[in-house]
N, C-alpha and C positions, 0 to 999 in steps of 0.2 A: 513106653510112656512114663515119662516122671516129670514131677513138676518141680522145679528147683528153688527152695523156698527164698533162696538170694532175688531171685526175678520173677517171684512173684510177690504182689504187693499184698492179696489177702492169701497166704497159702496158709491151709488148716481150713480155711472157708472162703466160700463163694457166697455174695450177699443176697442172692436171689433164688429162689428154684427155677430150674432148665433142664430140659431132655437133655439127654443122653445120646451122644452121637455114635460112641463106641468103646467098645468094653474088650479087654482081654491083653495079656503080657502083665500081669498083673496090677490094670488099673482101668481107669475110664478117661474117654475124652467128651466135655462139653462147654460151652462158652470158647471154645477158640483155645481151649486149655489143656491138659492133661493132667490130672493125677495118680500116683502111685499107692496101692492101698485100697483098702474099703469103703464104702461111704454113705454119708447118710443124705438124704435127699427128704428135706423138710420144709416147712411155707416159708421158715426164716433164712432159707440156703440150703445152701451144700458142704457138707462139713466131713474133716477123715475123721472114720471109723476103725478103733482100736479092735475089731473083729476080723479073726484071718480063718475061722472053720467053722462050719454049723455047731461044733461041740462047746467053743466059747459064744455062742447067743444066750445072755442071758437080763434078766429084768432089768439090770443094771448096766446093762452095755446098753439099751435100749430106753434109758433116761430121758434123754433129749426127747422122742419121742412122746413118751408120755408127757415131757411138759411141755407141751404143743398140743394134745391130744385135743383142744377144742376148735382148731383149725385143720383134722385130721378124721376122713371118714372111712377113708383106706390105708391103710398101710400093706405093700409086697415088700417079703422077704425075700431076696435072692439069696440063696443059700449054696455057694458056687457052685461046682458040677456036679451034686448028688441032690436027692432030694429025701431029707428025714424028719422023721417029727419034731413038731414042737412043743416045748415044753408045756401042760396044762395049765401051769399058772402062769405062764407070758400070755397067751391066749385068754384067761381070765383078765388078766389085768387091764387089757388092751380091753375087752368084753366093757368091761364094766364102764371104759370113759370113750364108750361106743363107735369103738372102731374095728372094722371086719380086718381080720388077716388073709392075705395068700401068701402061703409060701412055695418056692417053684425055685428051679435052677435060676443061677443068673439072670442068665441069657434071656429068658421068658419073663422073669419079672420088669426088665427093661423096658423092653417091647411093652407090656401090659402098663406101665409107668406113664410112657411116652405119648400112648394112646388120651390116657384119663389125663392124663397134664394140657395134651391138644385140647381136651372137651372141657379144661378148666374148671377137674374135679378136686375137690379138696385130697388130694392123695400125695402121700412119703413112699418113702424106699430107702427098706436096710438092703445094702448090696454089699455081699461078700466078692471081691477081687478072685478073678482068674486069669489062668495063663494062656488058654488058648478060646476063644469065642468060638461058638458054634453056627 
């Protein structure tokens, strides 16, 4: 999956948030699209994310989000095919401009994504890219 930024007209962002069709070879497909990379999935679009391992998640990879954060009552982390703690002050920060975290592989945070997007819940997604979907 890669999205070729010659042919596409918004590549770096998608103007809308949309489930997730498919994830894995290192990227997601949705909108008829594909991208290569990580990504954030926020009320204002879908946008790549400069995060490639749970170990670079931090407050500041995670910007965009908090400045959203009043359009946002969930956020999942997909954190590709492991699953590790998160940082206590990412979790406060988010805490504070009241938005619950899950963090979980990928693969599950998708699915969990796709669901609350169906029910047209205020919810994001930081989704770390993998290579093979489970």
């Amino acid at each position: 999956m890669h999205v070729d930024p010659d042919q596409s007209p918004s590549f770096g962002k998608f103007p809308q948030q949309v489930g997730i069709d498919a994830y894995g070879n290192g990227g997601f497909r949705f909108a008829d699209m594909s991208h290569k990379g990580s990504l954030l999935c926020l009320p204002t679009g879908m946008i790549a994310w400069p995060v490639h391992s749970a170990a670079a998640l931090t407050l500041d990879a995670l910007q965009p989000v908090l400045d959203q954060a009043d359009d946002i009552n969930v956020l999942l982390i997909g954190l590709g095919t492991d699953i590790v703690a998160i940082d206590p002050t990412i979790r406060a920060a988010l805490r504070e401009r009241g938005i619950i975290v899950e963090a979980t592989q990928t693969g599950g945070a998708i699915r969990t994504y796709n669901v609350l997007l169906a029910e047209d819940r205020a919810v994001a997604a930081a989704l770390i890219a993998v290579e093979k979907a489970r």
